[in-house]
N, C-alpha and C positions, 0 to 999 in steps of 0.2 A: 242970197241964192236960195235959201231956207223956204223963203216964201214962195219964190216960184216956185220949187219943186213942189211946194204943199198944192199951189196953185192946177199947178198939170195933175197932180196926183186927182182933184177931184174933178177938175174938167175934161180932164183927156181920153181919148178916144185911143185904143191899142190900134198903131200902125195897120196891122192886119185885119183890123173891124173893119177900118174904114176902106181898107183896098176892097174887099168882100163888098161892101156897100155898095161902093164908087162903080165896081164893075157889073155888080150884078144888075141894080139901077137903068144901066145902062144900055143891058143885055135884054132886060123887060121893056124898054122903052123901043127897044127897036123892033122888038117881037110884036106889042101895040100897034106900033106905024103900020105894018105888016100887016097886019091881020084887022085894021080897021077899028081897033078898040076892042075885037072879040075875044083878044087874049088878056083884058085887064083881070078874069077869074083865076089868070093863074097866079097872078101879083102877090094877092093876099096871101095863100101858104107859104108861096117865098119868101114873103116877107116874116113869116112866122117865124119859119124854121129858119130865117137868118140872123133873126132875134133870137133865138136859143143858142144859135152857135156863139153869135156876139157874147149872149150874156154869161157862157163857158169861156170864150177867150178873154174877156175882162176880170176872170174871176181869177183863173186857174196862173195865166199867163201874165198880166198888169196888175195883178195882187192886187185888186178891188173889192173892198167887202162887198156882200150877197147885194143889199141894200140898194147901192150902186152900179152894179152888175147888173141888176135888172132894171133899172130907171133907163142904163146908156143900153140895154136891150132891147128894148120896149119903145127906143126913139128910133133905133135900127132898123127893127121891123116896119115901125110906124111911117119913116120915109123911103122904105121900099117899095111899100103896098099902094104910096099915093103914084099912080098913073105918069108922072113926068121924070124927067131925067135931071131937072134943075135944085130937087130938091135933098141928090146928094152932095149938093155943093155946099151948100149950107153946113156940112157937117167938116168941113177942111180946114176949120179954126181947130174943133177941139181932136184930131189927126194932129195938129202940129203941136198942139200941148201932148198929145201923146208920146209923140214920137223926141220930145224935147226931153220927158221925165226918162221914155227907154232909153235914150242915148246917154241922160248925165252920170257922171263918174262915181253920186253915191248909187243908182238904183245896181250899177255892177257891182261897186264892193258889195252892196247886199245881195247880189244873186252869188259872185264867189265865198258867200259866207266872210269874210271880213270882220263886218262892223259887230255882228250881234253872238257872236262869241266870241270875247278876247281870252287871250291867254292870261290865266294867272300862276304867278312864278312864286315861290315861297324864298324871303332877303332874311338875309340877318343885320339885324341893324345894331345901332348902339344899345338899346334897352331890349332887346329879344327877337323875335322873329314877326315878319309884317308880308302881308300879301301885296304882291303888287300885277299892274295887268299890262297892257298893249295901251291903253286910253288915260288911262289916270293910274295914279299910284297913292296907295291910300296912307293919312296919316301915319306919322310916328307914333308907336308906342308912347304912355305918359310916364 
């Protein structure tokens, strides 16, 4: 299970990139039809600033380092700005790796804080007193 999560963690696309994508994509693609191709000028700033927002909601919200926040930005933008509507399909693999890591049961204990504070208790044992936590309990005194 390790590895997928490790998996989705670098492939994944935050559920809400990809809804943002899938819609807007599709909103420009009809705007195109419409207008005969004379509104593909507007493609490309949407595409930008949909890539800025992506590369905010990857960062802030799917806890993606900067790195990758803007690689899955920069493909957001990049299959916005192309002119068709087919090319946000392509991005529905790494949406369901995303939405795989949001849903599994560690990425919650780490957002209700859980995993990465445990509590430490102070025991007295046979030979003095030993720390213990939630995770592991650590050696006896020697």
């Amino acid at each position: 299970m390790e590895k997928v999560f490790s998996f989705c963690s670098k492939f994944g696309l935050h559920p809400l990139t990809a809804l943002g994508l899938f819609a807007v994509d599709w909103m420009l693609f009809g705007e195109e039809v419409a207008t005969g191709g004379a509104g593909g000028l507007i493609s490309l700033p949407v595409g930008v600033v949909l890539g800025l927002i992506a590369i905010l909601i990857q960062k802030h919200s799917y806890k993606d380092e900067t790195a990758p926040a803007v690689a899955k930005g920069l493909l957001v933008g990049l299959l916005t700005a192309i002119p068709a509507p087919l090319s946000s399909l392509g991005i529905l693999p790494m949406a369901a790796f995303g939405l795989i890591k949001v849903l599994s049961p560690k990425q919650r204990q780490v957002a209700d804080g859980e995993l990465p504070h445990p509590t430490l208790e102070l025991a007295e044992g046979e030979s003095g007193y030993r720390f213990t936590d939630q995770l592991f309990e650590s050696p006896k005194g020697k």
